[in-house]
N, C-alpha and C positions, 0 to 999 in steps of 0.2 A: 608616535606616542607609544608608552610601555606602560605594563602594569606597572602598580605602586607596592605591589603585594606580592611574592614568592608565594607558589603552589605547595611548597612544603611549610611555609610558614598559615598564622592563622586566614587569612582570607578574607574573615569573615569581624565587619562590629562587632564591638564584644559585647553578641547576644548570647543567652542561656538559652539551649534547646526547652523547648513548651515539652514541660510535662503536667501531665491532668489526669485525676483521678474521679474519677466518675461512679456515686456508688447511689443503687438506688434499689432500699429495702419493701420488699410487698409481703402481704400474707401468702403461706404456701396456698399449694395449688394442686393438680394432678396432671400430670405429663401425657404425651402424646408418645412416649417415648416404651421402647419394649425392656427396659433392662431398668433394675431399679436403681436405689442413687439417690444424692440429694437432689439433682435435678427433676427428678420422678415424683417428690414431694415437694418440691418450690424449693429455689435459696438455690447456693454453692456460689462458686467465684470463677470469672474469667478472668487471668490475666493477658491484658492485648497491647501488645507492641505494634505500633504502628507510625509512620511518615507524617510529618510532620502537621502537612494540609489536613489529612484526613480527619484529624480533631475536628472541624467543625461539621464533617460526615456523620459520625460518629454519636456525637453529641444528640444528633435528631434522631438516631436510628437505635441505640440502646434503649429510649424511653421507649418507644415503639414496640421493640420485642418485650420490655418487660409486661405488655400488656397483653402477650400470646400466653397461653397454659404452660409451654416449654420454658419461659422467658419470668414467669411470678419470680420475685423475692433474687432472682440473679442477679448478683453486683459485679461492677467492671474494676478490675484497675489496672489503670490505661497508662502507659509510656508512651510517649510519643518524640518524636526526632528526625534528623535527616537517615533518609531511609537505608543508606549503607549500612550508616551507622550502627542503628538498629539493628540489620540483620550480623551484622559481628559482633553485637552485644548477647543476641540468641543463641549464636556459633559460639559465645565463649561460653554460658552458662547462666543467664539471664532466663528465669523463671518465668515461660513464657507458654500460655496454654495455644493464645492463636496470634496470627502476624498475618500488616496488612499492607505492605511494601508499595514502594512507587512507581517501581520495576521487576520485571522476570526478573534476574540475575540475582536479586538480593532472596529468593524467595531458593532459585539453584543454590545458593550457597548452603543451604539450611538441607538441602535434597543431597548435597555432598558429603556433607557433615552425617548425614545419618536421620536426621531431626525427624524432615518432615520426607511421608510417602512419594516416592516417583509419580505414581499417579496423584499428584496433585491436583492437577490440571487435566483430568482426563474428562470430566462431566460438560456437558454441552458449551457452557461457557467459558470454559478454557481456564476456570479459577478465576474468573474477572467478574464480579458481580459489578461494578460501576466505573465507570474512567470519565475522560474531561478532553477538551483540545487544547492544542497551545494557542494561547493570545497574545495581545500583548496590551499591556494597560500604558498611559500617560497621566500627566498632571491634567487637573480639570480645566476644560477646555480646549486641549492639544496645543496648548501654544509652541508647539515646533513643529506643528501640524506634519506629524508622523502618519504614513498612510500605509506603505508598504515595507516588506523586508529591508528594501533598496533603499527608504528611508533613514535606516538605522544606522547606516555607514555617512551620511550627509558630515562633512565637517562639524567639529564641537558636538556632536550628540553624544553624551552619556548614556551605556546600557548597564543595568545591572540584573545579571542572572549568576542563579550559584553553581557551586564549585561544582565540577563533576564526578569528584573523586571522592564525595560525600555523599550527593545532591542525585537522588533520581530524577526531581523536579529537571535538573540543569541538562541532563541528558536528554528527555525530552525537548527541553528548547532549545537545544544545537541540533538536533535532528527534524525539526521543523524547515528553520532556511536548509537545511543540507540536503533534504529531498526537495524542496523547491526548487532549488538552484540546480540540482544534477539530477532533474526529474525525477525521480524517484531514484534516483542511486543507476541510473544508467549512462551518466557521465561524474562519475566520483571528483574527477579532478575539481570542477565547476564548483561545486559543494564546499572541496575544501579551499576553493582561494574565496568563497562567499567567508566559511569560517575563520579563515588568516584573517581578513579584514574587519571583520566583528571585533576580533578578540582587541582588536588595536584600542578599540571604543569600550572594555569593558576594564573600569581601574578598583571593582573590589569585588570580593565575590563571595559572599557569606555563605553558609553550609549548611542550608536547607530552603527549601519555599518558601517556607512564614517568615525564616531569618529575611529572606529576600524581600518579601514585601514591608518588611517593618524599618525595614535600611533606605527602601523607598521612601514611605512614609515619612523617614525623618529628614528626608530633601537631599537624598544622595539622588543624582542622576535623572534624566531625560524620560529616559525609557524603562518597563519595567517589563522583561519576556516572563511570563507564568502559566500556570493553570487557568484555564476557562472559569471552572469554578473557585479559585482563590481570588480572581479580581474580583467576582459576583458576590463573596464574602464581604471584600473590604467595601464596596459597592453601599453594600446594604449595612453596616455600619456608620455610613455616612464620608467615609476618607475621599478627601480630596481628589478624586482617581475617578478616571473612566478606560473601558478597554472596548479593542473591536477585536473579531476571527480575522484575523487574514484570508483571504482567496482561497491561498494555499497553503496550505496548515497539516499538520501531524496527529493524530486520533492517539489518545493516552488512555492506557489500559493498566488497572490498577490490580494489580491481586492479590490474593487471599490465601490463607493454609492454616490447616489446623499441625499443630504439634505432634507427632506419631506416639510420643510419653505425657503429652499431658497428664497435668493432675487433676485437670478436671476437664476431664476430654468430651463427657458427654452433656457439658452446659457449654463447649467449644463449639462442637459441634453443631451443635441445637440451633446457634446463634449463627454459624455460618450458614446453615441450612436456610434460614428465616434470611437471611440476605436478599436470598432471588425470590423471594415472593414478593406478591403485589404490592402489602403494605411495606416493605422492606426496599424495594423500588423505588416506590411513592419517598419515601422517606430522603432517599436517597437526590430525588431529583428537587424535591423541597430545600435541600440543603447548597444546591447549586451544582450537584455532580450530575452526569448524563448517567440514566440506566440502558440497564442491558436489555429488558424485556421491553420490547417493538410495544406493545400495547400501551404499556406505562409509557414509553418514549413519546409516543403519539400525541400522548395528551399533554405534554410540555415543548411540543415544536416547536412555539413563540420565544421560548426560554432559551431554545437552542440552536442556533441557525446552522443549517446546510453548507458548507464552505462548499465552493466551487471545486475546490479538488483537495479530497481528502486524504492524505497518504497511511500507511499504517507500517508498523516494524515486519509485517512480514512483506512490503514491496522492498525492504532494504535486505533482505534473508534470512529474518529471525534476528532473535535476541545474541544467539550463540555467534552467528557473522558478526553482527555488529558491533560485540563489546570485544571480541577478538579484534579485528579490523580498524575500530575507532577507537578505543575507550579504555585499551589495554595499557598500563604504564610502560613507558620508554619506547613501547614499538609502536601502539596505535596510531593513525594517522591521528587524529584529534588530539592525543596526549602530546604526541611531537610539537602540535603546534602551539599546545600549551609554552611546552620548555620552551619553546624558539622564544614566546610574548616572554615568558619570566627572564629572562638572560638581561 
């Protein structure tokens, strides 16, 4: 079996990437903040670029800061898309105060460009205030009663996960099986003939997360590899869909940056800042993402189950190995085996 779709062609339903503007006006206020500014006195504007998923993050977490001192009368307006995308829309000049990627890489590109500070990522949590695991969702009921990785190669099963040359989401869930299968990346080969034989099973590949569950939803495919908290979305919507963690599953780490020219750096900031706090936490896990702060995590452990073996991008050797290694056009192992499915 072969794809139906050329990785240089579109890939993807022809969905519109979700963009959403989110603006929510309060009386000023007085700042927490040492430097003055419209932040200092309520109001100014975040503009936030952000992956696709994370709109429905966001959504719960803006109200929430607007109700901090730093946070009065601060409007958002939010971009949202697949998460490469995004970050080459800020590399070209895309007025962008903060960005909230689906991946390291997209976040380096911007550290390359000049954009955003080296030390990004230097504060305790690594620039990741929330992440998710890979799951995988099915139609309700599981009528192909899919249980394991090993599942998804079973003759006739349709997968649909996005492109990875767009999709941070998609890179996530080919490094889920690819450390299961080669243990954590201490038998690479293993991984990649799991991944040859996937790609056999995947016949279209939309270019982003949301693109991908909304391509589900309208009855393309078997199987749906996503976000922990993207199924948990459609879930609670009511879509026809239920997901499980796999055993062995990949830990998704979602980061953050603020702009180094913002224009409004210090209502950027402010807003980054209120991420890793409690209510910003809270907020965060109400929405279906996993927080970073152990305490808040605590009190949503029902919500979030323990997989048996959790892998993360540094048992594969960082971001830098594995987009070199995997994910690089023409050389990577993963991208070859793209060419090889498109031929």
């Amino acid at each position: 079996m072969s794809f139906r779709l050329s990785r240089r062609s579109t890939f993807a339903v022809a969905l519109t990437a979700v963009t959403a503007v989110v603006l929510t006006a309060c009386s000023g206020g007085s700042s927490d903040t040492k430097d003055s500014g419209p932040a200092a006195s309520g109001g100014g504007t975040v503009n936030l670029y952000g992956y696709s998923v994370a709109k429905a993050a966001y959504d719960q977490v803006t109200p929430v800061f607007n109700k901090t001192d730093a946070g009065k009368g601060v409007q958002f307006q939010a971009s949202y898309g697949p998460s490469g995308d995004q970050s080459r829309k800020v590399k070209d000049g895309a007025d962008a105060d903060f960005v909230s990627f689906s991946v390291e890489p997209d976040i380096t590109r911007l550290v390359d460009s000049g954009q955003i500070d080296p030390s990004w990522n230097s504060d305790a949590n690594k620039g990741v205030p929330f992440g998710s695991v890979v799951a995988i969702a099915v139609r309700k009921g599981n009528p192909k009663g899919i249980k394991t990785w090993d599942d998804l190669l079973k003759p006739g099963i349709e997968v649909v996960t996005p492109n990875p040359f767009s999709s941070g989401s998609a890179k996530w869930n080919l490094l889920a099986p690819y450390a299961a299968k080669s243990e954590g990346g201490k038998n690479p080969q293993a991984g990649l003939d799991y991944l040859g034989q996937l790609l056999t099973h995947v016949h279209v590949q939309p270019k982003s997360g949301r693109e991908a569950t909304d391509t589900f939803l309208q009855g393309t495919g078997d199987v749906l590899i996503s976000y922990e908290n993207e199924a948990i979305f459609s879930e609670r919507k009511g879509d026809p869909i239920e997901h499980f963690v796999p055993d062995t599953t990949f830990r998704i780490d979602n980061p953050v940056a603020v702009l180094k020219n913002a224009k409004n750096l210090k209502q950027a900031t402010a807003f980054r800042d209120f991420l890793y706090t409690a209510d910003g936490q809270k907020a965060f896990a109400d929405a279906g993402f996993r927080p970073v702060d152990p305490k808040v995590a605590a009190n949503y452990s029902k919500d979030f189950p323990t997989p048996a073996k959790l892998y993360t991008i540094n048992d594969l050797g960082g971001w830098k190995t594995v987009d070199k290694d995997l994910f690089t056009p023409n050389t990577g192992a993963v991208a070859q085996l793209y060419d090889k499915a498109t031929k």
